[in-house]
C-alpha positions in Angstrom: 0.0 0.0 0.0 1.1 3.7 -1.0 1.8 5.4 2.3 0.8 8.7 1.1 -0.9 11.6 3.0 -4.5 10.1 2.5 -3.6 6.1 3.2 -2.1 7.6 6.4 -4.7 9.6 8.0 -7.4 5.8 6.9 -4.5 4.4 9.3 -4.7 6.3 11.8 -8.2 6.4 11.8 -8.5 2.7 12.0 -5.8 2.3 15.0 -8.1 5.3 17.1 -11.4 3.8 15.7 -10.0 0.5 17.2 -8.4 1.5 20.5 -11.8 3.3 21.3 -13.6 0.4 20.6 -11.1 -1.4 22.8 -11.4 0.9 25.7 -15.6 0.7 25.4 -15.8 -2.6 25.9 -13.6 -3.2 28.9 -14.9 0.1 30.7 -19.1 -0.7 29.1 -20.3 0.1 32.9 -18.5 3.8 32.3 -19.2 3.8 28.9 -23.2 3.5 29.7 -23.4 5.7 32.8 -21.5 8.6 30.2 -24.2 8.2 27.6 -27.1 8.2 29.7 -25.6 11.0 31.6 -25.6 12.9 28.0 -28.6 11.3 26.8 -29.7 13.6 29.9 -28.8 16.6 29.5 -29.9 16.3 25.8 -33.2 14.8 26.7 -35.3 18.1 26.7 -33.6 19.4 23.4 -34.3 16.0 21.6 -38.1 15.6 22.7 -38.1 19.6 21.8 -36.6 18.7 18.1 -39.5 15.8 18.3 -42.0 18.4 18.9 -41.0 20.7 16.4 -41.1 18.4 13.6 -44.6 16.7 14.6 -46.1 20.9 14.6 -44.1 21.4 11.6 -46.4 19.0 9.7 -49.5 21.4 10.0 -47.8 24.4 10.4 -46.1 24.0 6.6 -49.7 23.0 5.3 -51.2 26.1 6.8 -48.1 28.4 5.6 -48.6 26.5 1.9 -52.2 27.1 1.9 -53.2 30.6 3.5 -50.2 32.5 2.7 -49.0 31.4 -0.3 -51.4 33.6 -2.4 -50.1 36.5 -0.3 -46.8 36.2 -1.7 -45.7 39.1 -3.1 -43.8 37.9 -5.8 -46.3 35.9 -7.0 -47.9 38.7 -6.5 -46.5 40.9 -8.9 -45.6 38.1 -11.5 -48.7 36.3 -12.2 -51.0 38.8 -10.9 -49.8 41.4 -12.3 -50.3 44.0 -9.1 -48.7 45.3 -6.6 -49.0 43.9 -3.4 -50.9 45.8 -1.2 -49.3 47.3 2.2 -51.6 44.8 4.3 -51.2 41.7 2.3 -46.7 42.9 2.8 -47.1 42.7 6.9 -49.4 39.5 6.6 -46.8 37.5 4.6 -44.1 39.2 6.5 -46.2 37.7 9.7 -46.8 34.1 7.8 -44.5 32.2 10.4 -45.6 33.4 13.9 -49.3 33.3 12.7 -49.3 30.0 11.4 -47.4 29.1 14.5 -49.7 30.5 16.8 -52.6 28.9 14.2 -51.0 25.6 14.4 -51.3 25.6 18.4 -54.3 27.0 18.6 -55.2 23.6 15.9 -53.6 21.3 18.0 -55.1 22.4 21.5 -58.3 22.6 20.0 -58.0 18.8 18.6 -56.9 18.1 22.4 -60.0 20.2 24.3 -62.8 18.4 21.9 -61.5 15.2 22.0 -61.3 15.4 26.0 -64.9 16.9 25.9 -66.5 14.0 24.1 -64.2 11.0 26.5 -65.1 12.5 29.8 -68.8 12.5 29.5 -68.6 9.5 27.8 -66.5 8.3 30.1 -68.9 9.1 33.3 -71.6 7.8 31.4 -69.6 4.6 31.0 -68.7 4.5 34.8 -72.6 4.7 35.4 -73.7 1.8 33.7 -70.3 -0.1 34.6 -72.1 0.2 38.4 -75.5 -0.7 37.5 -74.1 -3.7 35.3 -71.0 -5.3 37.9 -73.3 -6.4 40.1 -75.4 -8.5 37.7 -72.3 -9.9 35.5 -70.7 -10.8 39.5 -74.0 -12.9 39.8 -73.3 -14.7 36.5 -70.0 -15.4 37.6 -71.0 -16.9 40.7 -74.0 -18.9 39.1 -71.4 -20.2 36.2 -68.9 -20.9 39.3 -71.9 -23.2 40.8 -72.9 -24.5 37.7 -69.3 -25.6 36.9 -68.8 -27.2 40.7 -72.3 -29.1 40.1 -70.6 -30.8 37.0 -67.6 -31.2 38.6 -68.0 -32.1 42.3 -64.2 -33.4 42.4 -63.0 -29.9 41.5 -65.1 -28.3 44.0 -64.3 -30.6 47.1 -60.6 -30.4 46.5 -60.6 -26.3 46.5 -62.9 -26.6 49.6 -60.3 -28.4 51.1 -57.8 -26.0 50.8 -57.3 -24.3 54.2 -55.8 -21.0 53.7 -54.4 -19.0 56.4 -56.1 -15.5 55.2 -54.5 -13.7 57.9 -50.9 -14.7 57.6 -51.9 -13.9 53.8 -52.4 -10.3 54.6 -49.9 -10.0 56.8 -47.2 -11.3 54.3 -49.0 -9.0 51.7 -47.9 -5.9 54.1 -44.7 -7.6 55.1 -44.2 -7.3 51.0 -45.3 -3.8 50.5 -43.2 -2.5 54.1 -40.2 -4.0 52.6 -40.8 -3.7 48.9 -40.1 0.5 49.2 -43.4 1.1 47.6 -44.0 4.2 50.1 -40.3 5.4 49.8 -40.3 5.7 46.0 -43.5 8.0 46.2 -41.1 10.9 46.5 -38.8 9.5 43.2 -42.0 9.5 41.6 -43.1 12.7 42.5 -39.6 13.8 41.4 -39.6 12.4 38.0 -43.3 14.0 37.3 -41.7 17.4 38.1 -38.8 16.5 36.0 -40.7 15.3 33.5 -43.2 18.1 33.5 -39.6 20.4 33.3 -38.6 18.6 30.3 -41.2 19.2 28.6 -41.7 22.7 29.2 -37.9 23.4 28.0 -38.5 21.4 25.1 -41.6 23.0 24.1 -39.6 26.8 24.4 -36.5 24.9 22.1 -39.5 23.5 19.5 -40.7 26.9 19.1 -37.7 28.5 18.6 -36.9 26.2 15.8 -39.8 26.1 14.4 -39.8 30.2 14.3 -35.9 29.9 13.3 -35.9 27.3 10.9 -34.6 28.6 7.7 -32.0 30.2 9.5 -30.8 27.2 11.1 -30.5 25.0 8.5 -28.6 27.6 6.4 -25.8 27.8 9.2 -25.8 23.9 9.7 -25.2 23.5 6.0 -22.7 27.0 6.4 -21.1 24.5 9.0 -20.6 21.5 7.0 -19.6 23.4 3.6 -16.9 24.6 5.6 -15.6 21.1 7.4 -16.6 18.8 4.7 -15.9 18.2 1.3 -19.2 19.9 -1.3 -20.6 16.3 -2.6 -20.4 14.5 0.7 -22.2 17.6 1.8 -24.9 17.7 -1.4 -25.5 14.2 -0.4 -26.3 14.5 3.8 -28.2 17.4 2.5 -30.2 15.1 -0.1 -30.5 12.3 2.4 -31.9 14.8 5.1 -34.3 16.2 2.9 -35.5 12.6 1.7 -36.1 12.1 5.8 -37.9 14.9 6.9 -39.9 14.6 3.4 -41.0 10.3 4.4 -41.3 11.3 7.7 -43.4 13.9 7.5 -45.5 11.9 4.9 -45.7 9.1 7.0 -47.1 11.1 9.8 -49.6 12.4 7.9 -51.3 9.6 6.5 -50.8 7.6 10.2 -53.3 10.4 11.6 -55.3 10.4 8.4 -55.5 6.6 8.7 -56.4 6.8 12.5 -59.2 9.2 11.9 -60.8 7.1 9.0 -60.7 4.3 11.1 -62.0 5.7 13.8 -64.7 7.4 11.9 -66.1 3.8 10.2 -66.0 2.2 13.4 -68.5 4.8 15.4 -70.9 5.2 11.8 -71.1 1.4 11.6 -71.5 0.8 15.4 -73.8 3.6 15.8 -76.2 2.6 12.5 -75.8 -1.5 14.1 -76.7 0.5 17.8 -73.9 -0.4 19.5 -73.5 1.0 23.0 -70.4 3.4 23.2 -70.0 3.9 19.7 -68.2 7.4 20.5 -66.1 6.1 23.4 -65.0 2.7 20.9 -64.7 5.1 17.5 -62.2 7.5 19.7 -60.3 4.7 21.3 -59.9 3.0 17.9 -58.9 5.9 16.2 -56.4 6.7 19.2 -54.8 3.1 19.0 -54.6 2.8 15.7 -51.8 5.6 15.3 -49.5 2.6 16.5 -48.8 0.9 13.4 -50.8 -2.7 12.5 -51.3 -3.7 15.8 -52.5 -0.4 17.7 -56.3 -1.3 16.7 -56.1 -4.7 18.3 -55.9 -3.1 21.7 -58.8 -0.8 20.8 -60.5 -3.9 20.0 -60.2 -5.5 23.1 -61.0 -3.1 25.1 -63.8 -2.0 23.3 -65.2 -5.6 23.7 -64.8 -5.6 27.3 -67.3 -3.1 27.5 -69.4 -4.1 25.2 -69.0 -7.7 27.3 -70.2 -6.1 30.5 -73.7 -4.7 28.6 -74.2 -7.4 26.0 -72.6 -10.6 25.7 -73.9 -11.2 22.4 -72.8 -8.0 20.8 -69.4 -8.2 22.0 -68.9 -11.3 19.9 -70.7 -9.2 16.9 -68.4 -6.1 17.8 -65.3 -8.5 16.9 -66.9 -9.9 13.9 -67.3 -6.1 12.5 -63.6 -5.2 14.0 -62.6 -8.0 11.7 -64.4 -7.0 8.7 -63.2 -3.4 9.1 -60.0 -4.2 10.3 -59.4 -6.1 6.5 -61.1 -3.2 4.7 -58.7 -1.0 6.3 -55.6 -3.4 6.0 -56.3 -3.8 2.3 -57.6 -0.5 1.1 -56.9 2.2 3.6 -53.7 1.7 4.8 -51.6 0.5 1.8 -53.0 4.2 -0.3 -53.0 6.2 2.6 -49.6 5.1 4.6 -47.7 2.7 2.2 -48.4 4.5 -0.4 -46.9 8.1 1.0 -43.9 6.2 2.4 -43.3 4.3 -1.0 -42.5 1.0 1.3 -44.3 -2.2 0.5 -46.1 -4.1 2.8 -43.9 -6.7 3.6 -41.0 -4.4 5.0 -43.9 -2.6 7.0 -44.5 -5.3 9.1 -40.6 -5.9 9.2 -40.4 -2.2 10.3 -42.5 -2.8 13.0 -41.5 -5.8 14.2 -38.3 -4.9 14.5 -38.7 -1.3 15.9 -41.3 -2.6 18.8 -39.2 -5.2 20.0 -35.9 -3.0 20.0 -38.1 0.4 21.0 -41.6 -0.3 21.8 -44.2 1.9 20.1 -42.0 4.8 19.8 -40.0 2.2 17.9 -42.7 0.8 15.8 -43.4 5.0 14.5 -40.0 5.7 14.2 -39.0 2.8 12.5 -41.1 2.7 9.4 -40.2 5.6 7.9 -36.6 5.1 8.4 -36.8 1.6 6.8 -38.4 3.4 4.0 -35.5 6.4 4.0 -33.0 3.4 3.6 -35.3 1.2 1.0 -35.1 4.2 -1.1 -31.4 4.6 -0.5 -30.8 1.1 -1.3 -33.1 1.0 -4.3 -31.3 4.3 -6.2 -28.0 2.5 -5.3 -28.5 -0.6 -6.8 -30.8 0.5 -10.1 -27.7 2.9 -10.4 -25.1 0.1 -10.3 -26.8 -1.8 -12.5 -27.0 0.5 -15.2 -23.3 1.3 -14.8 -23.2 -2.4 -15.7 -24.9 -2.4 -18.5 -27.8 -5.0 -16.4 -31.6 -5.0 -16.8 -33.5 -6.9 -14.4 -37.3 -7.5 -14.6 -38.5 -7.6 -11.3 -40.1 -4.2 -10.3 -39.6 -2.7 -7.0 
């Protein structure tokens, strides 16, 4: 090898890359405590850059939408007018009032939704009284019922002599020593952390959401200036090809959730269901998590349905599964596979994957990053092949 300039920084590279992998894993204990004592301090500022990119979504549509005809050179080209002095401050204003319209968008999504749960949900509580008592009797008549037909069953639990107050005892004996009562202050502590947090990041999403297009011309100032141009053209390609699926994806995973959501309280309400609003809401909440988010709307839409009507619960999961393949086979391939450009197989890869590595947060994330690199992958390899001179027939 040609111990030039170049071939000898690639060396030295290499020998730091490897002594700091070295040194990682025989201090990983110190290694750990360092990253999560980064991770941290960082926290606020990453669930703020979070933030800021979720409001972003609606806050672009709004800009693209309201202000865009007040543009005043659009204005003056197609219009042929001069902009008027009032339309010149309200497209000078475009970012802080969209901001401002974009919170005021969200916190009114929030306020409505809580105003239909919580009378929905007291109404719910209501009959959950009146109807306990009656489903405990059918317990206890199916528990006699089953002890009739099986006597043997029934005279070996009888038999069972159980101490009941060395039970409890051992059950306080568990919760005195467990440090149940001494973590309520750690718990209290995180909430005001937590709550903390939050408020920080909220301040840092707002200032990059108002500071944007500043920012990302002095990140790209900063990496013209330590980085070669094309490695540069192509993290600012690949950036834009992120926040572009992203952005996509999260779209069409709320406009999914609220169709959903929607057919589930027009069907339930036209097949008088009981808590078509409550089950409609739920659904639609759950089924921003990915494939499986609806199934836990499903249960616990049946368990309520269980307590009021036996019968209808088992017709409430016949219609979840009727509308659960309508929406697996029409919705949400056009509405979310379709805006990500990822097909269906690597979807449920994607979410595989990212729940069992991240949980939900995983399962959202996930998806539109496999997409970001499918896309990667897929320019790469049509563009090797055609510096080869190959053709393959397979689409995709």
């Amino acid at each position: 090898m040609d111990l030039n300039r170049r071939n000898l920084q690639k060396l030295a590279l290499l020998v730091a890359f490897g002594i700091l992998l070295n040194f990682s894993l025989q201090h990983f204990s110190l290694v750990q405590g360092a990253f999560g004592w980064i991770f941290g301090i960082l926290g606020p500022f990453i669930l703020g850059s979070a933030i800021a990119f979720i409001l972003n979504v609606p806050m672009r549509f709004l800009e693209r939408i309201i202000f865009s005809r007040l543009d005043p050179e659009r204005q003056a080209g197609k219009m042929k007018k001069k902009p008027s002095a009032a339309g010149t401050a309200l497209w000078r204003m475009k970012r802080p009032l969209s901001l401002v319209l974009t919170l005021v968008l969200v916190l009114g999504v929030i306020f409505v939704v809580i105003f239909m749960i919580v009378p929905e949900l007291g109404n719910t509580i209501g009959v959950l009284q009146k109807v306990l008592p009656g489903f405990y009797q059918d317990v206890q008549q199916w528990i006699v019922t089953l002890s009739e037909q099986y006597p043997e069953a029934a005279s070996y639990l009888l038999s069972l002599q159980i101490d009941w107050q060395q039970l409890v005892q051992s059950v306080f004996d568990f919760i005195r020593n467990s440090g149940i009562f001494s973590s309520a202050f750690g718990a209290a502590s995180s909430i005001v952390n937590g709550l903390v947090s939050f408020f920080v990041g909220f301040v840092f999403a707002i200032y990059l959401l108002v500071q944007k297009e500043k920012l990302a011309q002095q990140l790209k100032k900063l990496l013209y200036a330590f980085l070669p141009e094309k490695r540069v053209d192509r993290v600012v390609e690949v950036a834009a090809l992120s926040s572009d699926t992203f952005s996509r994806f999260l779209s069409g995973q709320c406009l999914e959730a609220m169709i959903l959501g929607l057919m589930f309280f027009i069907t339930m309400t036209i097949l008088q269901f009981p808590y078509a609003l409550l089950i409609g809401l739920l659904v639609a909440f759950t089924a921003l998590i990915p494939i499986f988010g609806a199934f836990l709307g499903c249960a616990v839409g049946a368990f309520l349905i269980l307590m009021v009507n036996p019968m209808q619960a088992l017709w409430f999961i016949l219609l979840f599964l009727i509308l659960q393949q309508v929406e697996g086979n029409l919705i949400y391939p056009k509405v979310v596979g379709g805006s990500i450009g990822l097909p269906s197989i690597w979807v449920l890869a994607a979410v595989t994957v990212g729940g069992s590595m991240m949980g939900i947060a995983g399962m959202l994330i996930f998806i539109p990053l496999c997409s970001v690199v499918y896309t990667l992958l897929r320019e790469t390899v049509y563009r090797r092949l055609k510096e080869k001179g190959k053709t393959v027939g397979c689409a995709g």
